[in-house]
C-alpha positions in Angstrom: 102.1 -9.9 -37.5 98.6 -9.0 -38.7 96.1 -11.4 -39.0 92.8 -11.1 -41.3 90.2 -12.9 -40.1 88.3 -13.0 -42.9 86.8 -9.3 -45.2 83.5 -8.4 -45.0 81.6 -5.2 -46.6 78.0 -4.2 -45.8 76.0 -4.8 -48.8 74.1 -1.9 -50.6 70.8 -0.7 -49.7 68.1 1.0 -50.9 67.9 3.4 -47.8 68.1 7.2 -47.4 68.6 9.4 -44.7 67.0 13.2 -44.0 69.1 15.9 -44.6 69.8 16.7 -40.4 69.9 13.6 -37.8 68.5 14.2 -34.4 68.9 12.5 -31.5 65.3 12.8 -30.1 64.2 11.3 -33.5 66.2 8.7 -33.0 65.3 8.0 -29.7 61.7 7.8 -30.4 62.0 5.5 -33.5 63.8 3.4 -31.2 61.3 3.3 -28.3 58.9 3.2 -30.7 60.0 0.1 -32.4 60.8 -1.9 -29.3 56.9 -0.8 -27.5 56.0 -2.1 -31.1 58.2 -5.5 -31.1 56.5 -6.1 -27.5 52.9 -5.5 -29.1 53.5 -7.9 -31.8 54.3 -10.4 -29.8 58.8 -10.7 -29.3 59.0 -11.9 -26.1 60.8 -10.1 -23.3 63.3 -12.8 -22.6 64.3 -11.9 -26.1 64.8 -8.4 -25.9 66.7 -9.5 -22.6 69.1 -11.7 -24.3 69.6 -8.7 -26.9 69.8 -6.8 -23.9 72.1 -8.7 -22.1 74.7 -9.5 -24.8 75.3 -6.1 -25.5 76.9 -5.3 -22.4 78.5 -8.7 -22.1 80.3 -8.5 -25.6 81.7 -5.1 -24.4 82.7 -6.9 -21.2 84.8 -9.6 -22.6 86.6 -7.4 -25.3 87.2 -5.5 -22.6 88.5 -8.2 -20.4 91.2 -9.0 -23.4 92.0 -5.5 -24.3 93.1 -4.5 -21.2 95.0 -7.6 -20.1 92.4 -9.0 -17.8 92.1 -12.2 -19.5 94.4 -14.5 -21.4 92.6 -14.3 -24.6 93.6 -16.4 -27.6 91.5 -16.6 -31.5 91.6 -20.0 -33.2 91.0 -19.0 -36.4 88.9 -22.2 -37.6 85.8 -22.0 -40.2 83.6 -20.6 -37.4 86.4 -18.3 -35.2 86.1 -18.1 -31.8 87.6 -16.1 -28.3 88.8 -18.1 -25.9 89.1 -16.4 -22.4 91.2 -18.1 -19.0 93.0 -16.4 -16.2 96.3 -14.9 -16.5 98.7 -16.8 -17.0 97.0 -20.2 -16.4 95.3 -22.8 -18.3 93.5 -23.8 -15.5 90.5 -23.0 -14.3 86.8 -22.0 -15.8 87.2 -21.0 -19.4 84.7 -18.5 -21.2 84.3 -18.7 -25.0 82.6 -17.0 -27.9 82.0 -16.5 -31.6 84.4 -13.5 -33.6 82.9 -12.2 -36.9 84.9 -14.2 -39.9 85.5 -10.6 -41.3 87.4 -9.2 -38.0 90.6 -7.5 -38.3 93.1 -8.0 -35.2 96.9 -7.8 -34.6 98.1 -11.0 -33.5 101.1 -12.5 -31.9 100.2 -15.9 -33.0 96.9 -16.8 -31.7 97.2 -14.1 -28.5 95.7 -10.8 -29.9 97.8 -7.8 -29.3 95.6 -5.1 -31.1 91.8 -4.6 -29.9 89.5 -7.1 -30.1 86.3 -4.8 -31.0 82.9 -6.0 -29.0 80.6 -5.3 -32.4 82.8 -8.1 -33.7 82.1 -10.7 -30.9 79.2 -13.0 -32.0 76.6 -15.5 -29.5 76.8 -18.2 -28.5 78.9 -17.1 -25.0 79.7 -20.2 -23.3 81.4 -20.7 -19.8 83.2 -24.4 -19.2 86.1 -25.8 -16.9 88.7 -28.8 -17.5 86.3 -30.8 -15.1 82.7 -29.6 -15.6 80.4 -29.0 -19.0 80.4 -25.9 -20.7 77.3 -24.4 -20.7 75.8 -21.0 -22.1 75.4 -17.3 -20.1 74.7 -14.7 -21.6 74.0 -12.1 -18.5 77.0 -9.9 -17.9 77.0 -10.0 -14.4 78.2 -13.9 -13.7 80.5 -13.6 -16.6 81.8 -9.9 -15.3 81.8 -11.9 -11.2 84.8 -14.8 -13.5 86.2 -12.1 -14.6 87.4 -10.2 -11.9 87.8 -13.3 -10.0 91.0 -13.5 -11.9 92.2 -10.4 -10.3 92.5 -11.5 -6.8 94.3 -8.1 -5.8 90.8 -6.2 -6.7 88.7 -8.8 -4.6 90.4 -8.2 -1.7 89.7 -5.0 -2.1 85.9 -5.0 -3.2 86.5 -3.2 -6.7 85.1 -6.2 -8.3 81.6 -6.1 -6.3 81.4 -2.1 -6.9 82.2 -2.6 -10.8 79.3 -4.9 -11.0 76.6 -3.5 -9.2 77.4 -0.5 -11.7 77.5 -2.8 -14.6 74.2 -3.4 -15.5 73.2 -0.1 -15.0 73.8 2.8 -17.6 72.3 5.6 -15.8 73.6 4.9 -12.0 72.2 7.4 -9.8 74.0 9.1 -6.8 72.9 9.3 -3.4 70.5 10.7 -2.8 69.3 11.0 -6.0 66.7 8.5 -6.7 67.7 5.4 -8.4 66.8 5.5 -12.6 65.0 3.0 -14.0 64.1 1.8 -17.5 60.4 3.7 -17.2 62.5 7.1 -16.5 64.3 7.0 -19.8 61.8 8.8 -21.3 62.2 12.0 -18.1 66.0 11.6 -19.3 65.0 12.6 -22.9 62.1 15.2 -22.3 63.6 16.4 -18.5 61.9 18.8 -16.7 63.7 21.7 -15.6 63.9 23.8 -12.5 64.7 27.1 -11.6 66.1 28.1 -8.4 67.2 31.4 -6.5 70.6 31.4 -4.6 72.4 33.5 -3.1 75.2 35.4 -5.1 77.5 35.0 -2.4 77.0 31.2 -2.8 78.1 31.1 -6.7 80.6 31.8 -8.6 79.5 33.9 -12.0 81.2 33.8 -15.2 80.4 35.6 -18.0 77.0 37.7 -18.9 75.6 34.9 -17.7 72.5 36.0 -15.7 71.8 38.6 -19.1 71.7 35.3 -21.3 69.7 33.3 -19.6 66.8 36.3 -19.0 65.1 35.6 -22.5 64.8 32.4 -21.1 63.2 33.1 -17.9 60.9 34.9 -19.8 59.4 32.6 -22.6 58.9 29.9 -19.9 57.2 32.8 -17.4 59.9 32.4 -15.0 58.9 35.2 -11.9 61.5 37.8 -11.6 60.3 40.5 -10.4 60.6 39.5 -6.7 63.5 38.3 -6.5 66.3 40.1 -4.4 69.2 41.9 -6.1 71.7 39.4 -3.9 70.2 36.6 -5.6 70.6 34.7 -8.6 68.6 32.8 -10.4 69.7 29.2 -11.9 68.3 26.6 -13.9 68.8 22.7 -13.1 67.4 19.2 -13.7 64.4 19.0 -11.4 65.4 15.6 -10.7 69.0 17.1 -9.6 67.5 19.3 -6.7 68.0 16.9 -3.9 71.6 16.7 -4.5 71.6 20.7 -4.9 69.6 21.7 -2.1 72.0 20.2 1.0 74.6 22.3 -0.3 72.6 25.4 -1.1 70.4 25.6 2.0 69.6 28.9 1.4 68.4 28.1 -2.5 64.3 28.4 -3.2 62.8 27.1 -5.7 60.7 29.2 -8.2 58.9 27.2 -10.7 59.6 23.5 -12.4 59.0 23.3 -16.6 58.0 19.7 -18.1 58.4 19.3 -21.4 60.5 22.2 -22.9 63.6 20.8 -23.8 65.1 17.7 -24.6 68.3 15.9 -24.0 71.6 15.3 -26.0 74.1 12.7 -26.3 75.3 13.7 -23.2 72.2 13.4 -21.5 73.6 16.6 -18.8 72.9 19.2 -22.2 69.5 20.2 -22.9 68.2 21.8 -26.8 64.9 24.0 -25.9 61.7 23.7 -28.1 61.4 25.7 -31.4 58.8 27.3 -29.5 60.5 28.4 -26.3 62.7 30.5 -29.2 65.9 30.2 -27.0 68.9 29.4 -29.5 71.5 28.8 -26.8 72.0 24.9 -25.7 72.3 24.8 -21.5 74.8 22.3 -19.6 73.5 21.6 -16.4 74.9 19.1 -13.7 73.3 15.8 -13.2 75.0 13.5 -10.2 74.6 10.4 -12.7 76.9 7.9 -13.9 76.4 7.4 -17.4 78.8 4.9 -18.9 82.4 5.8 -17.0 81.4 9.1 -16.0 79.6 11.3 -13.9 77.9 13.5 -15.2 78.2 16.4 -13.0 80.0 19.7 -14.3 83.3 20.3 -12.9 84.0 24.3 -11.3 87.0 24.5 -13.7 85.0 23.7 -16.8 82.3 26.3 -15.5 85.3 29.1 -16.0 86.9 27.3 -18.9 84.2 28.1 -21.4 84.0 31.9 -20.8 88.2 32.4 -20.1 88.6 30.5 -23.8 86.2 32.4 -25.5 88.3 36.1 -26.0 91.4 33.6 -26.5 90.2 30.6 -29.2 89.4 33.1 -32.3 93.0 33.9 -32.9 94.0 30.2 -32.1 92.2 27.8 -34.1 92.0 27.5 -37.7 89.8 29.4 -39.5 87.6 26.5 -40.8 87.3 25.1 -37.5 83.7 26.3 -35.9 83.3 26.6 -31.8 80.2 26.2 -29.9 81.0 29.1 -27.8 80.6 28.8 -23.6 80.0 32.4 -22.7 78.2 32.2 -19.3 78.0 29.5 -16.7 78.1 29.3 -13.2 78.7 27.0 -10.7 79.2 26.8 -6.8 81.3 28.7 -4.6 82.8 25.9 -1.9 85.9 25.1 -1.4 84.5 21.6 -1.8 84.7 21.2 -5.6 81.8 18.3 -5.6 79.8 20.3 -3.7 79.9 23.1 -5.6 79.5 21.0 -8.9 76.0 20.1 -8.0 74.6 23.5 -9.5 76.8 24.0 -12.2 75.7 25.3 -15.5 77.0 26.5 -18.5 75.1 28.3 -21.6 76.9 26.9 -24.7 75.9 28.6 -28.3 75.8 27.5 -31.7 78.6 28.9 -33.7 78.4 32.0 -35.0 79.4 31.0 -38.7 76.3 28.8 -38.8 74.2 31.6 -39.5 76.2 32.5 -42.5 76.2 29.1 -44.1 72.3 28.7 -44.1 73.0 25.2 -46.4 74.8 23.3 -43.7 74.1 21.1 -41.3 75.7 19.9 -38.0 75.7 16.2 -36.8 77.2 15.0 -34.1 79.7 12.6 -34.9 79.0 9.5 -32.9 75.6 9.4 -35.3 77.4 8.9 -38.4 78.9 5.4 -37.4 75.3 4.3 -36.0 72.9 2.0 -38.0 69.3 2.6 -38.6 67.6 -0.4 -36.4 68.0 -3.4 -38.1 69.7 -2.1 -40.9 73.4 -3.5 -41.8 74.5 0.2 -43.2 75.5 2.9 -41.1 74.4 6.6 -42.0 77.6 7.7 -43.4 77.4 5.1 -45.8 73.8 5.7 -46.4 74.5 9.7 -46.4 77.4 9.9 -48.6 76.6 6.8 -51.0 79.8 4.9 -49.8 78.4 1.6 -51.4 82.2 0.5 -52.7 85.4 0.3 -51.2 87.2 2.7 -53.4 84.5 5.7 -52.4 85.0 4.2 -48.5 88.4 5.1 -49.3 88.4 8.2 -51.3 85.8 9.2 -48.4 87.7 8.3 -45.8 91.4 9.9 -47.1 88.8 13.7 -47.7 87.5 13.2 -44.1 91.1 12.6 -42.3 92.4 15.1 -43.7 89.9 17.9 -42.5 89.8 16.5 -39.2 93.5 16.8 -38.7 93.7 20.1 -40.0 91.2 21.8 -38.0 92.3 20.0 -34.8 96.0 19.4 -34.9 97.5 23.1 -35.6 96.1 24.5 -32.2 98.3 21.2 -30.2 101.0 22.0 -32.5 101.5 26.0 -32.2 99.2 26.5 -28.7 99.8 23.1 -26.8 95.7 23.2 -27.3 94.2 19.5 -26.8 90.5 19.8 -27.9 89.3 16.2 -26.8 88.0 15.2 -30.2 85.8 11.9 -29.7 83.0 11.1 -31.9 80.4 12.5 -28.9 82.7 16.2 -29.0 83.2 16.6 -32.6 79.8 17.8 -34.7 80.5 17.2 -38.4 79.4 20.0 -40.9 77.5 18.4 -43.8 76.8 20.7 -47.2 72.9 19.4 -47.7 72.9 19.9 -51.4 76.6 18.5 -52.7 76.4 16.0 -49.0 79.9 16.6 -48.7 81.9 16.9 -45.5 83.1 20.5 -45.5 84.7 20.9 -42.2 84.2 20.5 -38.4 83.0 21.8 -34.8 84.3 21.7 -31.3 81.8 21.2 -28.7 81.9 20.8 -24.8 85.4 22.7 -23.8 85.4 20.8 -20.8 87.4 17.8 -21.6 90.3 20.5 -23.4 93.8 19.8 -22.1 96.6 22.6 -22.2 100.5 22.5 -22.2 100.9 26.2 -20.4 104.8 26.5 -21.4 103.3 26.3 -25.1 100.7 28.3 -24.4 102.0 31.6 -22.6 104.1 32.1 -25.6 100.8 32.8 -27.3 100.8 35.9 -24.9 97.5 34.7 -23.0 96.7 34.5 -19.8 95.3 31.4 -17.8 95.5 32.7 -14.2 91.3 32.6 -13.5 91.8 28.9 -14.1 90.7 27.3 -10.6 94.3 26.5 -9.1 95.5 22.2 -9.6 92.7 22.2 -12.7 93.2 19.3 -14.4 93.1 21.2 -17.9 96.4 22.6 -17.6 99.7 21.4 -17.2 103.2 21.4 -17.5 103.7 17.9 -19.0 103.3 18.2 -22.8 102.2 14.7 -22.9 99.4 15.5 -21.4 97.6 17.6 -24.0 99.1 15.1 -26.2 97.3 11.4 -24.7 94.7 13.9 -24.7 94.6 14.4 -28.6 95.8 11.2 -29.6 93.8 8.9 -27.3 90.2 11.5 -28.7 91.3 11.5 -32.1 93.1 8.8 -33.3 92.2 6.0 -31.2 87.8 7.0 -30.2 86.9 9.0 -33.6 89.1 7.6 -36.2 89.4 4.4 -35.2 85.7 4.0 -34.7 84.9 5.5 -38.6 87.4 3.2 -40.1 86.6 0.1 -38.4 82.3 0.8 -39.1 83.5 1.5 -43.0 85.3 -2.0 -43.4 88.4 -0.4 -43.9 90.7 -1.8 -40.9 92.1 -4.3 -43.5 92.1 -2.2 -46.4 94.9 0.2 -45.7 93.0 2.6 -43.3 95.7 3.0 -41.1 98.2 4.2 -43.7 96.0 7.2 -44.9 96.0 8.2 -41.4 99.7 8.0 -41.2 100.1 9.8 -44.2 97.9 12.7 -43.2 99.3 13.0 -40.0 102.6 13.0 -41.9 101.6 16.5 -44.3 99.8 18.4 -41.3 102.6 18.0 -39.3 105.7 18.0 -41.7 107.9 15.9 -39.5 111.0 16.9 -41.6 110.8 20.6 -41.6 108.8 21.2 -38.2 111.2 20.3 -35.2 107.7 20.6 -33.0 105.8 18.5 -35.8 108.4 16.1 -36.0 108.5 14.9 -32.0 104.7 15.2 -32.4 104.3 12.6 -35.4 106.5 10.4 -33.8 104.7 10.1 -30.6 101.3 9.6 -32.3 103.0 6.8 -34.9 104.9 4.7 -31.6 103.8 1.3 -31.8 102.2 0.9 -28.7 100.5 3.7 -26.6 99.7 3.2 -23.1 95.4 3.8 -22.5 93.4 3.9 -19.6 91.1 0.8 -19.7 87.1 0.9 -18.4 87.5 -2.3 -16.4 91.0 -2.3 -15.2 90.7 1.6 -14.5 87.6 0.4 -11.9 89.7 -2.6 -10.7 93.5 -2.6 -10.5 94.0 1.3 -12.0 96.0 -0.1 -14.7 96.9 1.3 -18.4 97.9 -0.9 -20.4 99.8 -0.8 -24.2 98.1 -1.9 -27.1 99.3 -2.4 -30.9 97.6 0.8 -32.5 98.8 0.6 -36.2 
């Protein structure tokens, strides 16, 4: 049974956004804002709390959504979450607000579909049968309850590991130094390094070493000496002491401040208008950001370059590709070790130049907010100030993200992994209209080979056991639905307000004509699989803890 907590739409606003959004922009109006806040005299305990909440609310949905916790909604005038062990009622309790206007599937008052953390509201209180409740908002204790539940994981120390991770977004390996909030800045504006190593220590794919030479040259990178068995390769200066114990025969040349700054990803690097290199650079940084570290795997490295004779006659038309056509990485057998130095030279696509009036966003900035503002950009962008433009909006958008991605999984066994970080949206600046998409960081790309050898490609300079190809077409499959359906669309339709408004159908219904279950044999077992009720997902915390999937309502 669904249950509608309430309905809630963000009220108009008088707000407009620039024609391109950028992430360093961003970034400094955000820094800017909170140096400012400080100045004027918000307290720091404040910001904590702020601080503090954010992670915990993504802890306790998390905790429900993966089965961790027995979580139950009473759906009063002023909801709330209740969280116990498993299978108990016993025990410390922790509880929280819910937004009136959440949407969840419910089996009763238990929850079944996700509980979304942007929905969870302060106060968070922690309480037992015998003691006072009283209020916590630092993740840690409530994150220490939590996995207290799972006694399995405590015996085996997964739940002290998780949390000394927990409060940290950018986790440094050994022996990288540790990051603190003062480096954020580095992270955004990174100096880069550029070291020579021995050929015999890398493997080379691609013209890589003739695409990176315009680069060595704006930023007066000495060449001239270097010996013809060497190579030269740029990095993160701050990644060098996890490069140079593999690569003790590397030198360094010369270190760059300010030339570039950081994407999304943090590990990808734009240079300065000035430095007039046009090609984006993927470099390896032994960090754990969020879930993953950020280092770049050898089998990506060759991915990029191997996909780039093949992807032209196997994706749609409309569907643009930031193209990977050098990169290198290490030689060991070792595949960390050899990560350390990887790097990859991703370019824009080449249809950008021949459509001069539009503009690429990355996805994941269209569901964001402008600070303290109750719109997000999309809405802003594309003047979605009703429910039946959300709508119309929403149906136009679906349907161009299904058909640029699905085809290739369809006819190729291609899974691009299409999250709202991979996807960058192309935006017509004078109609602001959504005309179509682009794939970005091949890495994540999962491939059924049965369906793809048919295709009359070849993917034997894949690394062999890389985890991008298989023989199980599921796998390309979770890959695709778990990217696209659950992390990009599920994301946009919650942000609009449109989880209770018949989201979910359009979605079914567009999945239905791209795929044309009764006429396609291939389409049909595909739609079916996407439309099952419940689909198993890997979950953050009980990935870290117990490595358990769990099923979750979907539709």
């Amino acid at each position: 049974m669904s249950v509608i907590l309430g309905e809630h739409l963000p009220s108009a606003g008088e707000n407009t956004l620039p024609a391109s959004i950028t992430h360093d922009l961003k970034a400094a109006q955000y820094l800017e804002t909170l140096s400012t806040a400080t100045a004027l005299g918000t307290s720091i305990s404040s910001m904590r709390r702020l601080a503090h909440f954010e992670t915990t609310k993504r802890v306790l949905a998390a905790a429900v959504n993966e089965r961790l916790a027995s979580g139950t909604i009473e759906t009063s005038a002023n909801p709330t979450l209740l969280l116990r062990a498993p299978n108990t009622q016993d025990g410390i309790w922790i509880k929280c607000g819910i937004r009136a206007g959440a949407y969840i599937e419910m089996d009763g008052l238990r929850p079944i579909g996700f509980v979304r953390a942007e929905d969870l509201l302060i106060p968070v209180l922690v309480g037992s049968a015998t003691g006072e409740a009283t209020e916590e908002l630092d993740p840690i204790p409530l994150c220490r309850i939590i996995c207290s539940w799972q006694p399995e994981s405590a015996q085996k120390g997964y739940g002290d590991l998780l949390i000394k991770e927990l409060h940290k977004t950018c986790f440094a390996q050994s022996p990288l130094v540790p990051i603190v909030p003062d480096d954020i800045p580095g992270l955004l504006s990174p100096e880069v390094s550029f070291i020579s190593v021995p050929r015999s220590e890398l493997r080379v794919n691609g013209p890589f070493e003739q695409l990176l030479e315009p680069l060595l040259k704006s930023l007066g990178v000495p060449t001239e000496l270097e010996e013809p068995d060497h190579i030269i390769v740029p990095c993160f200066t701050r990644q060098l002491p996890a490069i140079m114990p593999s690569f003790p025969q590397a030198r360094l040349i010369k270190s760059v401040p300010d030339c570039c700054r950081a994407q999304i990803s943090m590990r990808t690097v734009s240079f300065l208008p000035e430095i007039g290199f046009p090609h984006h650079v993927k470099l390896s940084l032994n960090v754990q950001i969020t879930s993953g570290l950020r280092i770049v795997k050898p089998a990506a490295t060759v991915l990029g370059p191997l996909f780039g004779k093949m992807l032209p006659n196997l994706i749609p038309q409309d569907l643009w590709i930031f193209g990977e056509p050098g990169s290198v990485t290490g030689a060991q057998d070792e595949l960390l070790k050899a990560a350390q130095i990887s790097c990859v030279i991703r370019k824009l696509p080449e249809q950008q130049a021949e459509c001069p009036d539009e503009v690429l966003i990355p996805g994941a900035g269209l569901i964001q907010k402008p600070f303290k503002e109750d719109k997000t950009y999309m809405e802003i962008l594309f003047g979605l100030d009703d429910l039946k433009k959300k709508h119309d909006w929403f149906k136009r958008y679906t349907a161009l993200l299904l058909a640029a991605f699905i085809p290739p999984l369809v006819r190729y066994g291609i899974g691009f992994e299409n999250h709202l970080q991979n996807v960058v949206v192309r935006v017509n600046i004078t109609t602001k209209e959504v005309t179509g998409f682009a794939a970005r960081d091949l890495e994540g790309t999962r491939i059924h080979y049965p369906t793809f050898v048919r295709s009359g490609y070849d993917l034997s300079e894949l690394p062999k056991n890389s985890s991008n190809v298989s023989d199980d077409i599921r796998s390309p499959w979770d890959k695709v639905h778990h990217s696209l359906i659950q992390d990009h669309l599920g994301p946009v339709l919650h942000m609009l307000g449109l989880e209770s408004h018949g989201a979910w159908s359009i979605v079914r219904e567009e999945l239905e004509k791209v795929l044309d279950p009764s006429g396609d044999p291939n389409g049909k077992a595909l739609y079916e699989f996407f439309t099952e009720k419940t689909m198993p997902i890997p979950g953050f915390m009980g990935m870290r803890l117990i490595g358990r999937y769990i099923e979750v309502s979907l539709w």
